[in-house]
N, C-alpha and C positions, 0 to 999 in steps of 0.2 A: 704450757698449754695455751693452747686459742682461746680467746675469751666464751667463743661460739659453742664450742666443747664442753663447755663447762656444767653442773646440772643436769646433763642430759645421761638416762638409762643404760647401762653397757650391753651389749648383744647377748652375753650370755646371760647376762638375770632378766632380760624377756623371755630367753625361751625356757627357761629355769622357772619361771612363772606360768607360763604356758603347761610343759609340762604337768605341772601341780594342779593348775584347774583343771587339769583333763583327769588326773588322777582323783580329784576331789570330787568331778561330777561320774564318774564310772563307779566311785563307792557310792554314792547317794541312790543314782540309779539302782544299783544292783540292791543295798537297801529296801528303796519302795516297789521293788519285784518281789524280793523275797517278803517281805511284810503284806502286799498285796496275797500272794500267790499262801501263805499263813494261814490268813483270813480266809481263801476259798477251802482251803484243807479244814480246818475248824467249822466251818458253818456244814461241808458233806460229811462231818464227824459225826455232828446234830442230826442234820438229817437221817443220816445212818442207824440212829438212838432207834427215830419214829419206825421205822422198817424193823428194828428188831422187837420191837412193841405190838407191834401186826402182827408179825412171823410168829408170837408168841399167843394171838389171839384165836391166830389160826391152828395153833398145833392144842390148843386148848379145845377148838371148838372140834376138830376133825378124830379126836382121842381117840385111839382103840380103847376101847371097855368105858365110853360114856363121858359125858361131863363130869369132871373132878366134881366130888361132895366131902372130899377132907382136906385140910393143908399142905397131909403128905402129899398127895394126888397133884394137887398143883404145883407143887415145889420138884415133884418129880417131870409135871411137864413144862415147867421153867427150865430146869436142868437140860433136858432132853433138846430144848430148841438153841438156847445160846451158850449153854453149859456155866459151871459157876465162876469163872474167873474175870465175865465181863457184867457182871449183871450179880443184882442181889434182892430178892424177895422178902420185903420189908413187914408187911402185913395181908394177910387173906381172911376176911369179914365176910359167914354167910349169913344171911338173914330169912324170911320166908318170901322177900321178894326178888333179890340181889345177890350177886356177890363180888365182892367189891377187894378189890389185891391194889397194893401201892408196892412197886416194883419200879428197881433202879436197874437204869441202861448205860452203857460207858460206851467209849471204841477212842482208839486211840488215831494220834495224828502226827509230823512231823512239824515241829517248830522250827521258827528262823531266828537266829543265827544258832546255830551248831554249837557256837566255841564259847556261850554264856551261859550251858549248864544242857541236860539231855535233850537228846533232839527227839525223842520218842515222851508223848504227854499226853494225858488224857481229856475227856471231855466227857463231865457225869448227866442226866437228866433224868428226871424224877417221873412216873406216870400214874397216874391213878386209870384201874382199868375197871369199869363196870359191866357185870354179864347179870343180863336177867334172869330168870327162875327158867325160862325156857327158850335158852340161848341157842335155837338152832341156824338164825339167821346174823351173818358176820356183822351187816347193818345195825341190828340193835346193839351189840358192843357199844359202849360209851368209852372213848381213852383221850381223857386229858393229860396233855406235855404240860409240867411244870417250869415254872422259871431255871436257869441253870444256875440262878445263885440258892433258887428254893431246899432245903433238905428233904430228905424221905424219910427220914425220921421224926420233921415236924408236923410232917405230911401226914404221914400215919399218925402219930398221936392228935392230932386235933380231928382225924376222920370221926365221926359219931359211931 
């Protein structure tokens, strides 16, 4: 061999390298899309929570036969609006000014990557919903979003 020749890289393990970083940057990319694109699914999951938390203010407040005055009542118009497999009615408090329900909302989202366990996962949040004694305006509803790490069963036991 030339001395010139010596040291130097052979043709096929540059494009052998080449190849590789292209493969190497096409998975990172696709990565930080699907990890991106995650995060948007999971945050309109949330969002999703707050709309089925209204949707339930509103079928509370528009009730054929009245504002609910028992827990049956409201459990039945919880039922009625998101049905029982996404959502769970934790506690309903009346008092002579208030009444006051801590009700959990779920909906589900697609996770990224598929191949490290189900691609279908939830997202829970907790709400505390306040209706005055005479709730006929949607505006005086009070509903607080809880943390997504908060419980609804801490929620409700510590409510007064």
């Amino acid at each position: 061999m030339a001395p010139e020749q010596r040291g130097g890289t052979a043709p096929w393990a540059k494009a052998l390298g080449a190849v590789l970083l292209t493969v190497l940057a096409v998975i990172v990319t696709y990565y930080a899309v699907g990890t991106h694109r995650e995060a948007q699914r999971k945050e309109a999951a949330f969002d999703n929570t707050r709309e089925d938390a209204r949707r339930f203010v509103d079928n509370v407040l528009t009730r054929e036969g009245g504002f609910p005055t028992t827990r049956g009542q409201m459990e039945d118009a919880y039922a009625v609006t998101i049905g029982r497999t996404h959502a769970w009615l934790h506690s309903v408090r009346f008092d002579g000014t208030r009444t006051r329900v801590v009700a959990q909302f779920s909906r589900s989202y697609n996770r990224f990557p598929h191949l490290l366990g189900p691609a279908d996962t939830r997202v829970t949040r907790c709400f505390t919903i306040d209706f005055p004694s005479t709730a006929a305006d949607p505006s005086q509803v009070h509903i607080t979003a809880h943390d997504s790490d908060g419980s609804c069963a801490d929620v409700a036991a510590g409510d007064p």
